[in-house]
C-alpha positions as CSV (number, residue, x, y, z in Angstrom):
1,X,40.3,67.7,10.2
2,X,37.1,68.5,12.3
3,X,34.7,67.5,9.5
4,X,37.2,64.7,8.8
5,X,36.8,63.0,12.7
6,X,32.8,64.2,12.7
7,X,32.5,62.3,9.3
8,X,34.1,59.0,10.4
9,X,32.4,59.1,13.6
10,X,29.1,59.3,11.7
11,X,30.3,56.6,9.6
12,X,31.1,54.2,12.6
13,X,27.5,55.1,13.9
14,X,25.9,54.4,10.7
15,X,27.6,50.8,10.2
16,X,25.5,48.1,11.0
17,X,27.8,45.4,12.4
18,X,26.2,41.4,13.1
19,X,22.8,40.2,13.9
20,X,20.5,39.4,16.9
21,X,18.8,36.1,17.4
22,X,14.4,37.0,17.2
23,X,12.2,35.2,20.1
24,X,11.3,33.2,17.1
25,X,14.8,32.3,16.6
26,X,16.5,31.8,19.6
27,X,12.9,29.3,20.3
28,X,13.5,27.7,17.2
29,X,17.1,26.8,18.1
30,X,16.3,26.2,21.8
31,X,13.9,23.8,20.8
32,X,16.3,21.8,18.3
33,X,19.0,21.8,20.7
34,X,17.2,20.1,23.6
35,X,15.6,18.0,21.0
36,X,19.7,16.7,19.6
37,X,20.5,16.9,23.6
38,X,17.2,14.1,24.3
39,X,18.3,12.3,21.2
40,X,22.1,11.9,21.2
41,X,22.9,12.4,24.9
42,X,20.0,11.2,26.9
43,X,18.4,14.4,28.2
44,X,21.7,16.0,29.6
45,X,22.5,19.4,28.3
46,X,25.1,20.0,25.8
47,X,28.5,21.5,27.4
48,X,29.6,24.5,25.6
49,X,32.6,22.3,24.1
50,X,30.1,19.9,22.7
51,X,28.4,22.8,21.4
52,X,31.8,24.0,20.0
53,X,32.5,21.0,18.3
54,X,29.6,20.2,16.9
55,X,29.0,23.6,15.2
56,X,33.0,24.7,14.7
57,X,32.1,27.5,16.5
58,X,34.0,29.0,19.6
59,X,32.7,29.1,23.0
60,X,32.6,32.8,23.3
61,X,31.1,33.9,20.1
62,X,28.3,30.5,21.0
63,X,27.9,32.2,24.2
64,X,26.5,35.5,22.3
65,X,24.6,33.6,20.3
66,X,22.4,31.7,23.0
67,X,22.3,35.0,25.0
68,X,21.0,37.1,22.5
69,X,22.3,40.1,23.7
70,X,25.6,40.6,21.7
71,X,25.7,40.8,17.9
72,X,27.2,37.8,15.6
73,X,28.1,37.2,12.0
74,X,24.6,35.8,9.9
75,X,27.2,33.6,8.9
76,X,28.2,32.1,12.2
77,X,24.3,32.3,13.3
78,X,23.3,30.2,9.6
79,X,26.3,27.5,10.9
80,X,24.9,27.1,14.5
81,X,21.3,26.5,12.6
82,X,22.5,24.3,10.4
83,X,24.5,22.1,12.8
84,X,21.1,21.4,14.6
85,X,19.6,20.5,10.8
86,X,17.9,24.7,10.7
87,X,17.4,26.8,8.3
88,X,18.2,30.3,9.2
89,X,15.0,32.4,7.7
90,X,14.6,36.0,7.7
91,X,12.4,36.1,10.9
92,X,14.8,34.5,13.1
93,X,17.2,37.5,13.1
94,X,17.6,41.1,12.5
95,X,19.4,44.0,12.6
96,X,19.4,45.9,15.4
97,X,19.6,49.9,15.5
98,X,20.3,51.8,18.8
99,X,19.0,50.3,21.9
100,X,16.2,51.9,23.6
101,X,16.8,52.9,26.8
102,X,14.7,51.1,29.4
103,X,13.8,54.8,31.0
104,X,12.2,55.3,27.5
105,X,10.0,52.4,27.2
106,X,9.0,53.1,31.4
107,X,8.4,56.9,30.5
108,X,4.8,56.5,28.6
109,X,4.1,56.2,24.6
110,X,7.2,55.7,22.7
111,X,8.6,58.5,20.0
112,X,8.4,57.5,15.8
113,X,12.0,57.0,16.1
114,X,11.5,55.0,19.4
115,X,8.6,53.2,17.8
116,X,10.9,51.4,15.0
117,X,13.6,49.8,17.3
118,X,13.0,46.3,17.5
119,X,14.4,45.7,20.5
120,X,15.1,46.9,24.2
121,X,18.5,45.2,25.4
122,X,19.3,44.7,29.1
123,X,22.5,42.1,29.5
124,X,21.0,38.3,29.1
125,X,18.1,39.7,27.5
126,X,15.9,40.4,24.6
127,X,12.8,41.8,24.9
128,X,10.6,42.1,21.8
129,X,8.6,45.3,21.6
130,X,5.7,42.4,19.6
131,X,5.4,41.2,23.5
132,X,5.7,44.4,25.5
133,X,4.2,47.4,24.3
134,X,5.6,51.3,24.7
135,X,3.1,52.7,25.8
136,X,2.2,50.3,28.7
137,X,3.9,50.0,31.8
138,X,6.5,47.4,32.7
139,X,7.7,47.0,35.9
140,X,11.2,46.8,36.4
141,X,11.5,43.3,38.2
142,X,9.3,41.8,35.1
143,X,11.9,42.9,32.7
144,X,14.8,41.7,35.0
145,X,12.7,38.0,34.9
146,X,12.0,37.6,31.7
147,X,12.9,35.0,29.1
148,X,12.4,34.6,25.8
149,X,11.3,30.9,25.8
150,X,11.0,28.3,28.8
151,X,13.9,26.2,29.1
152,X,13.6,22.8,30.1
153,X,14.5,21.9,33.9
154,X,17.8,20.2,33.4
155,X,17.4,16.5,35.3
156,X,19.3,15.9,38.0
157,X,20.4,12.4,39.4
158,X,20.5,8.7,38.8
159,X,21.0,5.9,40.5
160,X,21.7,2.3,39.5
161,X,19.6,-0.1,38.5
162,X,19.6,-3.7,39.8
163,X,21.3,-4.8,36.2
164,X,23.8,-1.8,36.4
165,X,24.7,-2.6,40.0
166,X,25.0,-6.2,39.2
167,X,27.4,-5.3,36.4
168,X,29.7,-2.9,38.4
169,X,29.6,-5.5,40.9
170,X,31.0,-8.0,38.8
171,X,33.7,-5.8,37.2
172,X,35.1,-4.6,40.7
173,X,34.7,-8.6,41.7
174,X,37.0,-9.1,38.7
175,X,39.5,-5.9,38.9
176,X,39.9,-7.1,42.9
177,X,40.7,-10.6,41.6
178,X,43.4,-10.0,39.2
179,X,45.0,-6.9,40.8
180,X,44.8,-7.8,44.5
181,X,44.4,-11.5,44.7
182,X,41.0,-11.2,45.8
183,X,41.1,-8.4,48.2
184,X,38.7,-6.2,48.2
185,X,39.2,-2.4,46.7
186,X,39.1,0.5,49.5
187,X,37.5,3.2,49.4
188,X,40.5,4.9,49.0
189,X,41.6,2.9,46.2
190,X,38.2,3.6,44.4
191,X,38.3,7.0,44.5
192,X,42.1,7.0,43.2
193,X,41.1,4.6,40.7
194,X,37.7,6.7,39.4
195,X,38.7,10.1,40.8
196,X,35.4,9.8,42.3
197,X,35.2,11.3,45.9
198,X,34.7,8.7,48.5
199,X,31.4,10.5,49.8
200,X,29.6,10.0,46.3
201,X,31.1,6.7,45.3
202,X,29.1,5.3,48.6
203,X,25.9,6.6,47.1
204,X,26.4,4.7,44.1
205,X,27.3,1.3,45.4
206,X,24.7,1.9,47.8
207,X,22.0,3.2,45.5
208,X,20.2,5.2,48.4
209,X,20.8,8.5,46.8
210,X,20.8,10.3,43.4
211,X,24.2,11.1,41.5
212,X,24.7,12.4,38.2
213,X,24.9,10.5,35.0
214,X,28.0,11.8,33.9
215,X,30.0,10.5,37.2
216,X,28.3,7.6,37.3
217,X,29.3,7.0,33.6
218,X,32.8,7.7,34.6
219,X,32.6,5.2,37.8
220,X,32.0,2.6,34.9
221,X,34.8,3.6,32.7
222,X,37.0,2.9,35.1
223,X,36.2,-0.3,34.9
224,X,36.2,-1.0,31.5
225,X,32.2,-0.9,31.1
226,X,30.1,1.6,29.5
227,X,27.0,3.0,31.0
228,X,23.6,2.3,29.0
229,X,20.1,3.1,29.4
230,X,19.1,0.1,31.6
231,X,22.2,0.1,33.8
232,X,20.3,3.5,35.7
233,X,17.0,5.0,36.0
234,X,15.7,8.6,37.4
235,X,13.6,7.8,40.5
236,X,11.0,10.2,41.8
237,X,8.9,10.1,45.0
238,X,5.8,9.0,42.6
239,X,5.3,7.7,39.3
240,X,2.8,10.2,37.3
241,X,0.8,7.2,36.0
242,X,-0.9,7.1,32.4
243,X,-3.0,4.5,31.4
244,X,-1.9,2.4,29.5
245,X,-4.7,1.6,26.1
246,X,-5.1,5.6,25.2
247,X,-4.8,6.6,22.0
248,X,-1.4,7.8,22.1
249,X,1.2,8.4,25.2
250,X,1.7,11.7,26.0
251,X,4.4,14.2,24.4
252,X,6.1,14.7,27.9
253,X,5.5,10.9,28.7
254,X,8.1,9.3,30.8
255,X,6.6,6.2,29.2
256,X,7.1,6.8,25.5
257,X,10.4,4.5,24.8
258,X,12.3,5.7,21.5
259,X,13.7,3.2,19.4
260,X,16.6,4.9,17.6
261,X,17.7,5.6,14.4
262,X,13.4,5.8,13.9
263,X,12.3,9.0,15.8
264,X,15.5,10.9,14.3
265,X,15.3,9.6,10.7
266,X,11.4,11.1,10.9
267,X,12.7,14.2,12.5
268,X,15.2,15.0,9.5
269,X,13.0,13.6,7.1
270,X,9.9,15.7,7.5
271,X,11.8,19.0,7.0
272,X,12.3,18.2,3.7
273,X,10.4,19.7,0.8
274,X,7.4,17.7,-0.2
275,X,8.6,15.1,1.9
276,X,6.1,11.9,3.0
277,X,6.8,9.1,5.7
278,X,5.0,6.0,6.0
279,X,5.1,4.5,9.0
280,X,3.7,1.0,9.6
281,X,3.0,-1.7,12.9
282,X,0.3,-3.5,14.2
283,X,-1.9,-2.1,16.6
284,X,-0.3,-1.4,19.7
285,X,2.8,-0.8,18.4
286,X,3.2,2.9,18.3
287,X,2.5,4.5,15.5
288,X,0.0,7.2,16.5
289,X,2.6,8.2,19.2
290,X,5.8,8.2,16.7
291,X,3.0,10.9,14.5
292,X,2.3,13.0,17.6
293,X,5.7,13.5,18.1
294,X,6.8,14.1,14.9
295,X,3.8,16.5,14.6
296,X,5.6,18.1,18.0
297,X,9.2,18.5,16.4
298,X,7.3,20.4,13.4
299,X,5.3,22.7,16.1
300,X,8.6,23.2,17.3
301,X,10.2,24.5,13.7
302,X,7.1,27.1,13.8
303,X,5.2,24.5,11.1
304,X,1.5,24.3,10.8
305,X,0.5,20.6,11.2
306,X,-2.8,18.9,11.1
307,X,-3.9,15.6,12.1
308,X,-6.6,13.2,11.0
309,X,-7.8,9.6,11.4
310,X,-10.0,8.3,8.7
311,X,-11.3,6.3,12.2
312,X,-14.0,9.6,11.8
313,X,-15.2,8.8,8.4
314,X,-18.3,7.7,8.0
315,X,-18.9,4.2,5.8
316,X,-20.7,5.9,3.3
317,X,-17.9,8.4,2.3
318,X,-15.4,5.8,1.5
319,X,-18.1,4.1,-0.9
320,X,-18.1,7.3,-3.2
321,X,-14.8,9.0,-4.3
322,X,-16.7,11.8,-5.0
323,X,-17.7,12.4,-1.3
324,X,-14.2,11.4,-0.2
325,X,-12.3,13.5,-1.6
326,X,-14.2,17.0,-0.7
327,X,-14.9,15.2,2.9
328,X,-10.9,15.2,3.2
329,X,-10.0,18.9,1.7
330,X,-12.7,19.7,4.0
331,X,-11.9,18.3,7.1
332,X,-7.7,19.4,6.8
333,X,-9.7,23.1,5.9
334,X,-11.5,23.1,9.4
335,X,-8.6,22.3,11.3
336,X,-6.5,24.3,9.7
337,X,-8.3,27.9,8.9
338,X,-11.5,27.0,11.0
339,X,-13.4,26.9,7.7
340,X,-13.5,25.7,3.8
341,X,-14.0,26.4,0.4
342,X,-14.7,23.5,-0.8
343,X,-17.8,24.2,-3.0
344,X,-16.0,27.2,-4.3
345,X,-12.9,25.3,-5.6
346,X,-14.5,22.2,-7.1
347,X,-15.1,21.3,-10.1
348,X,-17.1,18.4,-11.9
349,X,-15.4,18.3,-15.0
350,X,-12.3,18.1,-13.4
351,X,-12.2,14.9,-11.6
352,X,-11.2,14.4,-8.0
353,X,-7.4,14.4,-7.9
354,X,-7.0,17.0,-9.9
355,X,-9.5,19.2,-7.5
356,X,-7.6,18.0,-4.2
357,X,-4.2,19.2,-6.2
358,X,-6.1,22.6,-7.1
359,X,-7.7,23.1,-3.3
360,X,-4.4,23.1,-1.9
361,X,-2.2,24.8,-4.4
362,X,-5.0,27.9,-4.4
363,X,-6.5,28.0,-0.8
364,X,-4.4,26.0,1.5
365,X,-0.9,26.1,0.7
366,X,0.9,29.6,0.7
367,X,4.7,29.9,-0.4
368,X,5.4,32.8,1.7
369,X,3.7,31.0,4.5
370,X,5.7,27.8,7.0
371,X,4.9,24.6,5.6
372,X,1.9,22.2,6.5
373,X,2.4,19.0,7.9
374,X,-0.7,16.6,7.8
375,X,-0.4,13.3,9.5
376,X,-3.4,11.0,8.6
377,X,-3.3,7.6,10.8
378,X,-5.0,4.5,9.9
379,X,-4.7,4.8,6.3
380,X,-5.3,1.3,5.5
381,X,-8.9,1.9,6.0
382,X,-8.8,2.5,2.5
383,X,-7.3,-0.9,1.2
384,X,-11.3,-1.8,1.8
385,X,-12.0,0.4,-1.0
386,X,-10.0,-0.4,-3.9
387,X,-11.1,1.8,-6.6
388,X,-10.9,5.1,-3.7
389,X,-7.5,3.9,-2.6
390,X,-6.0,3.6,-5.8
391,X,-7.3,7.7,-6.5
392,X,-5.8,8.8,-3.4
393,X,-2.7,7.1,-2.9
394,X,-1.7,8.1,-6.6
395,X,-2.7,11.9,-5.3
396,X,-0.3,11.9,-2.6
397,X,2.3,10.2,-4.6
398,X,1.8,13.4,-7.3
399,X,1.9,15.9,-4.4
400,X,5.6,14.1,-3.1
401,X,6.6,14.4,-7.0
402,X,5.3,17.4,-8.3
403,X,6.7,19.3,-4.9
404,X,10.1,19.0,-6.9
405,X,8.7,21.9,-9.1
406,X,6.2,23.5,-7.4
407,X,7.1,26.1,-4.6
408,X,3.7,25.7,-3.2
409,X,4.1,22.0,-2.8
410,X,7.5,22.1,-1.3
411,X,5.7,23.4,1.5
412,X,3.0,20.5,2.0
413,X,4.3,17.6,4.0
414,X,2.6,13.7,4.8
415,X,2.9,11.3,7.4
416,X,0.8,8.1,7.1
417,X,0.1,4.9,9.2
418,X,-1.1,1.7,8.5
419,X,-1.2,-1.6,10.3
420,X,-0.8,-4.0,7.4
421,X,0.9,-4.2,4.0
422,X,-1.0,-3.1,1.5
423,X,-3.1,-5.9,-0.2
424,X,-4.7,-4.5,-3.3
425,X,-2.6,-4.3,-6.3
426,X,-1.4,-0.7,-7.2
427,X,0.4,0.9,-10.0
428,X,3.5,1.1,-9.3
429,X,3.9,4.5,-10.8
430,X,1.1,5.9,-9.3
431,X,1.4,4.1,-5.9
432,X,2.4,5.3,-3.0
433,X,4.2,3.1,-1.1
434,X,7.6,2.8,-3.3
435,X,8.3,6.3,-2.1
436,X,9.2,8.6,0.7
437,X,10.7,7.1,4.1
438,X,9.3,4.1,4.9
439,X,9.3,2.5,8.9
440,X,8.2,0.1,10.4
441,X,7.8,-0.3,14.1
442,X,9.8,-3.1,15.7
443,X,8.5,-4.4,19.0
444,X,10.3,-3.7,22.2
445,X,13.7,-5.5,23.2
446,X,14.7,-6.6,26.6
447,X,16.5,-3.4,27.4
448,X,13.9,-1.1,26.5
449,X,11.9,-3.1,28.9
450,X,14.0,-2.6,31.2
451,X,14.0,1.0,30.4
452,X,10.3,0.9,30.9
453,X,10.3,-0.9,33.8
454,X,12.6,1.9,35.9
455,X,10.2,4.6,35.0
456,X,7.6,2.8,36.9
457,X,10.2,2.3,39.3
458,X,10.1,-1.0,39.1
459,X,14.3,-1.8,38.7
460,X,13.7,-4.9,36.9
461,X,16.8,-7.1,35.8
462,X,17.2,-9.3,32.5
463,X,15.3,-12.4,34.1
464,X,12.5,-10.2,35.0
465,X,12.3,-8.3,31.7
466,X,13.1,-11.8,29.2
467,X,10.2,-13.5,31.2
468,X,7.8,-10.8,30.1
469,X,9.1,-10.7,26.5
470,X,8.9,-14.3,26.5
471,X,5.3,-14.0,27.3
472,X,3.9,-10.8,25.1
473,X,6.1,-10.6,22.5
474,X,7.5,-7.4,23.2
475,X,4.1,-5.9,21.9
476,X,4.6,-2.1,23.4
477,X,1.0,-2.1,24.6
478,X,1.0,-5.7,26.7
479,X,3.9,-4.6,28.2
480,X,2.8,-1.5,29.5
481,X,-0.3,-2.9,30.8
482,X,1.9,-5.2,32.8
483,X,3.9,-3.1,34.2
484,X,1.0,-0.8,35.4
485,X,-0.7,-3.5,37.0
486,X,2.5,-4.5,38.7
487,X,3.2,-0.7,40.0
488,X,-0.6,-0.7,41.2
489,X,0.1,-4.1,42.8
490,X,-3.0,-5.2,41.3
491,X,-0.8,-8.9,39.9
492,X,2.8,-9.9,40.1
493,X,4.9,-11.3,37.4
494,X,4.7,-14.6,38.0
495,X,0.9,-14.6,37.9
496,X,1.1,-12.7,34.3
497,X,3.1,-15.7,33.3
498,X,1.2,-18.5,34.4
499,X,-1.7,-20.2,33.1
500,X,-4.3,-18.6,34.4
501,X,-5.4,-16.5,31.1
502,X,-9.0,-17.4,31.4
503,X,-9.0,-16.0,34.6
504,X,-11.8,-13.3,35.0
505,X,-9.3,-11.5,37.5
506,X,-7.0,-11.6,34.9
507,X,-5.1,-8.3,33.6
508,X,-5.4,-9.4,29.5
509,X,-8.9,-10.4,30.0
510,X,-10.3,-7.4,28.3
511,X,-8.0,-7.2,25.5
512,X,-7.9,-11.1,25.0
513,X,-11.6,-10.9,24.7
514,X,-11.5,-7.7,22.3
515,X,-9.4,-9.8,20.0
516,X,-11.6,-12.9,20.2
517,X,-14.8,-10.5,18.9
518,X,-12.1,-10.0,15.9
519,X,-11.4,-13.5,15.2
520,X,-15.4,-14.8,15.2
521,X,-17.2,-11.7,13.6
522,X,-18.5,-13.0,10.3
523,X,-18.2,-9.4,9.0
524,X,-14.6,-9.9,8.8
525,X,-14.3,-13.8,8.1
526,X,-11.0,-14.2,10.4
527,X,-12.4,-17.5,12.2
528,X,-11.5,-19.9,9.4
529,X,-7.8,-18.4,8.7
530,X,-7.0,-18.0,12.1
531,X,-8.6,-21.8,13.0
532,X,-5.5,-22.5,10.4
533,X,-2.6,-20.7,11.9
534,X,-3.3,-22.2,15.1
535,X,-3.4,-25.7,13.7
536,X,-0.2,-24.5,11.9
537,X,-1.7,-25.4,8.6
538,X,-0.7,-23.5,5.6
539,X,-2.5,-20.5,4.0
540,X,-3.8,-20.5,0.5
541,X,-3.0,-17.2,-1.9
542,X,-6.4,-16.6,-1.7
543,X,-6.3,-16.2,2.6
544,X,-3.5,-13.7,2.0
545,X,-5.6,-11.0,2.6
546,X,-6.8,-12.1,6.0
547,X,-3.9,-13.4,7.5
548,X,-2.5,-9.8,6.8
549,X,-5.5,-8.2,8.7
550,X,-4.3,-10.7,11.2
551,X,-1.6,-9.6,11.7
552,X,-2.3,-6.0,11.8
553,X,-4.4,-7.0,15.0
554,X,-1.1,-7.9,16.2
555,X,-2.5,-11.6,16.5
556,X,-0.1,-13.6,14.1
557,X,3.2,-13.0,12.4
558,X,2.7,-13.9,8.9
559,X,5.9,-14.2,6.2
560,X,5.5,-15.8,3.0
561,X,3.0,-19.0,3.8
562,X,4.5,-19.1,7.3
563,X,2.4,-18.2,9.9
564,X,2.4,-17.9,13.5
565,X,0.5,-16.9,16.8
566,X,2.4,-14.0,17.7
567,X,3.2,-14.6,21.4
568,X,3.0,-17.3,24.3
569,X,-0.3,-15.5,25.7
570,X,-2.5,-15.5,22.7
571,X,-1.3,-19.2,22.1
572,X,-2.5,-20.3,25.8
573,X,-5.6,-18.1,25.4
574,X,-6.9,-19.4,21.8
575,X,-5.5,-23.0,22.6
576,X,-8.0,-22.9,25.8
577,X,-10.7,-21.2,24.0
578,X,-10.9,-23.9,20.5
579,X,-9.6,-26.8,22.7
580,X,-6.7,-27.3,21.0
C-alpha cells in the first residue's frame, strides 16, 4: 500500500496540468485587447463581464489568464485569442515544471535542473528567465515591480462639449415640460431619475470638472439620448501640438480621427495569409497614416513589416524594369536584414517577375519565421510607366494568388496607396486592382470635426464645424491646418471663411500657392483641363487622364464627364487668380 500511495503521488507530480501565458503572449493579447477596447469602446477598458461575454469565458478562469500566474486549459487560452481575432502559436504558451524558488535564482548561478525551468512565479507575476538571468543578481523590490508589458494609462474624465451640453439641455427642457408643466427638475429629482449623485451631476451640467464617460453616458440615457463622440471631449491643461503638413500623424496622435468600419476591416484583413489592401485618397486624405497604423497593429502581432515610398526612386529606375525590379528587392532587403543578395539571386534568363518571386521565396521569406508586411505608398507613380506597371502589378497580384499554395507566401503581406484610379489599361487577370481589400478614404464629416476640434480644445458646435466643412471640403489636411491656427490664435473662423484668400497673411496661402505650381507646370499639362473644370466645360476622353491627376491633388472631384472644383476655397482662390 506504501508503494501504492508513493506511486500515485509520483504520478500527481509528474502530470502536467494547463498552460502559462509567455511575455510574448500575454503582449500579444494585451496589445489586441486595448486595440478592440480603442476600437469598439472608445479607449475605456473592457470590464471583466465584457471580457466574459465576448470570449464565453468565466471571469475567474479570465482572471488567470490575464495574470499569468495560474495554469488554464490551451483550449480556454486558444478561445480568449481567438475572440480578439489571435492565433494561439507555440511561443505564446508553455508548460510549466516546478517553480523556482525566488531564494534560488538570488542565491548565485542556477543548478542544470534549475537552468531548464522557464519560469520563476511570484503571485501576479511572470518573470522570464530570457529577461533575468540566474546567475545575476536581482533585487527583491525589482521583481516585486515588474511587468511583463506596459499597460496603457486607463483615461480618466470627460466633460461635455458645447453640442453635448446643448443636447442634454434640450432633453431636460423637454422632460421638465411634459412631466412638470415646466418646472424645473431638482437636484434631487435628477439624481433619483439618473442615480447620479447630486455632487457629480453639478460637474456635468456645469462642465468645470472631469467625470467619467460611463456616468456621463448614463446621465443621457436617462433622458432618452445616447452619448457620441462629439457630445464630450478629454481636456488637458495643454494641447501637445503636431503640425499639421507632416508626412503622417503620429501613432499616439490625439489628432488621428478613425473613420470606422476602415481601420478595423485593415486590421482583420492584413492577418490573413497572402493577404493585400489597397487603399486609395487624394493627397491629404490619410493614407500614409491609415499604413503606419496598420504597420503598428502588425508590430503589435510580433510581424516584421517594412515600409517604402517609391517618392525615393530615382527617375531613371522607373524608365528600365530591369533596374526596378532589383532596386525594389533591394531596398525591402536593407530594411529588413540590413543587407541584400540581389546579385546572387538574379538571373537574366529569367525575367524580372519571376526573379522578384524567386528573391523572396529563397532569401526573404522564411515559413518558420512571422510574416512580412510591406506597405509601399504612392504606388501610382508607376501609372507613368506603363510597360513597368503592368510587370509589377501582375507580380503582386501572383504573390496574393500563389500564397494560396505556397507556405512561404502565406507569410508575405502588401499594403498599397495611391491617389488616383488607375489610368492605364491592365489585364484584368494580371492586374492588381480587382483583388484584395480595396478603401478608399472618405473626407471628414461634421462630427468628426467636431471630434477634432475638442482635441485642440476648441469645443466647437455644429455651426462652427458645418462652416468649416462648407469651406474645405472636409479635406483632413485643411481642416487640421485650421484648427491649429485657430488654437495658436494666429486667425479666427470667420476670417478662414471670408474672402480674403489672396491675402499674404492668409493660413492657405502656402498650400493654395503649392497647388497653383501644379496647375501651370507645363511638365504636367493641368492648365488647359483645369481652365475647363472651372469654366464647367466638359472633358474630352482624351483629358481623362488629367482630370484624374486632378483630382488626386485633391483639386477637383471628377465622375464620369462631371467635374468640379472640390471646395468653396479653391473656387474663390482660382476664380481670383484666372479672373473668372
Amino acid at each position: 500500500m506504501i508503494v501504492h500511495k508513493h506511486c500515485d503521488n509520483l504520478h500527481k507530480q509528474q502530470r502536467q496540468r494547463g498552460m502559462l501565458l509567455s511575455d510574448i503572449g500575454l503582449q500579444k493579447l494585451e496589445n489586441a485587447k486595448n486595440l478592440a477596447e480603442k476600437l469598439e469602446n472608445k479607449g475605456d477598458r473592457f470590464t471583466l463581464e465584457e471580457l466574459s461575454e465576448r470570449t464565453q469565458i468565466s471571469i475567474d478562469t479570465l482572471a488567470r489568464v490575464f495574470a499569468g500566474n495560474r495554469n488554464v486549459d490551451k483550449t480556454t487560452l486558444k478561445c480568449c485569442f481567438r475572440a480578439f481575432g489571435l492565433t494561439l502559436d507555440a511561443q505564446d504558451c508553455y508548460q510549466p515544471t516546478h517553480p523556482l524558488d525566488l531564494k534560488d535564482l538570488l542565491a548565485g548561478p542556477a543548478s542544470p535542473e534549475a537552468q531548464g525551468y522557464q519560469t520563476i512565479e511570484q503571485p501576479g507575476t511572470v518573470i522570464s528567465l530570457s529577461t533575468v538571468k540566474a546567475s545575476e543578481f536581482v533585487p527583491l523590490e525589482l521583481l516585486k515591480n515588474y511587468q511583463p508589458n506596459n499597460r496603457q494609462k486607463r483615461r480618466r474624465g470627460v466633460i461635455l462639449s458645447s453640442q453635448g451640453r446643448q443636447k442634454l439641455q434640450r432633453a431636460k427642457a423637454e422632460v421638465e415640460y411634459q412631466e412638470k408643466g415646466g418646472n424645473r427638475l431638482t437636484l434631487e429629482e435628477l439624481s433619483g431619475r439618473t442615480k447620479i449623485s447630486m455632487d457629480t451631476l453639478t460637474k456635468i451640467f456645469t462642465g468645470d470638472n472631469n467625470v467619467d464617460k460611463k456616468t456621463l453616458s448614463s446621465c443621457f440615457l436617462a433622458f432618452g439620448l445616447t452619448l457620441e463622440s462629439e457630445d464630450y471631449y478629454q481636456p488637458s491643461e495643454s494641447v501637445d501640438l503636431e503640425v499639421p503638413g507632416l508626412p503622417k500623424v503620429s501613432l499616439n496622435s490625439r489628432f488621428y480621427v478613425e473613420r470606422p468600419p476602415i481601420e478595423a476591416q485593415c486590421y482583420q484583413t492584413i492577418t490573413q495569409p497572402g493577404s493585400l489592401i489597397r487603399i486609395k485618397g487624394a493627397r491629404g486624405r490619410g493614407k500614409t497614416s491609415l499604413m503606419y497604423r496598420i504597420l503598428g497593429y502588425c508590430q503589435h502581432l510580433g510581424y516584421a513589416t517594412v515600409s517604402l515610398s517609391l517618392q525615393l526612386a530615382d527617375r531613371q529606375i522607373f524608365q528600365d524594369p530591369n533596374q526596378f525590379f532589383p532596386w525594389f528587392c533591394a531596398n525591402i532587403s536593407l530594411k529588413l536584414k540590413g543587407e541584400h543578395q540581389v546579385a546572387e539571386h538574379w538571373h537574366d534568363l529569367l525575367g524580372n517577375k519571376v526573379n522578384c518571386q524567386r528573391y523572396f521565396e529563397q532569401y526573404l521569406l522564411d515559413p518558420e519565421q512571422p510574416p512580412l508586411v510591406i506597405a509601399i505608398d504612392e504606388v501610382d507613380r508607376l501609372f507613368n510607366y506603363p510597360e513597368l506597371a503592368k510587370d509589377f502589378f501582375a507580380c503582386l497580384r501572383t504573390f496574393h494568388e500563389e500564397a494560396k499554395n505556397k507556405i512561404a507566401l502565406q507569410k508575405l503581406r502588401f499594403v498599397i496607396s495611391y491617389a488616383t484610379d488607375v489610368c492605364i489599361p491592365l489585364d484584368l487577370d494580371q492586374s492588381a486592382f480587382n483583388i484584395g481589400l480595396s478603401l478608399e478614404l472618405p473626407e471628414l464629416n461634421c462630427k468628426e470635426i467636431i471630434y477634432l476640434s475638442n482635441q485642440y480644445n476648441l469645443n466647437w458646435s455644429t455651426k462652427e464645424a458645418d462652416q468649416l466643412l462648407s469651406w474645405v471640403g472636409g479635406n483632413p489636411y485643411l481642416v487640421s491646418l485650421a484648427l491649429y491656427n485657430i488654437y495658436c490664435k494666429k486667425t479666427t473662423l470667420a476670417e478662414i471663411v471670408s474672402d480674403q484668400v489672396a491675402s499674404k497673411s492668409y493660413i492657405y496661402r502656402e498650400h493654395l500657392e503649392q497647388q497653383l505650381r501644379y496647375v501651370q507646370s507645363q511638365e504636367f499639362g493641368f492648365r488647359e483641363v483645369f481652365t475647363k473644370v472651372i469654366k464647367n466645360q466638359n472633358l474630352t476622353e482624351r483629358e481623362t487622364t488629367k482630370a484624374l491627376q486632378l483630382q488626386g491633388l485633391g483639386l477637383i472631384n471628377y465622375q464620369g464627364n462631371r467635374t468640379r472644383l472640390s471646395c468653396r476655397l479653391y473656387a474663390e482662390y482660382f476664380r481670383i487668380y484666372f479672373n473668372f
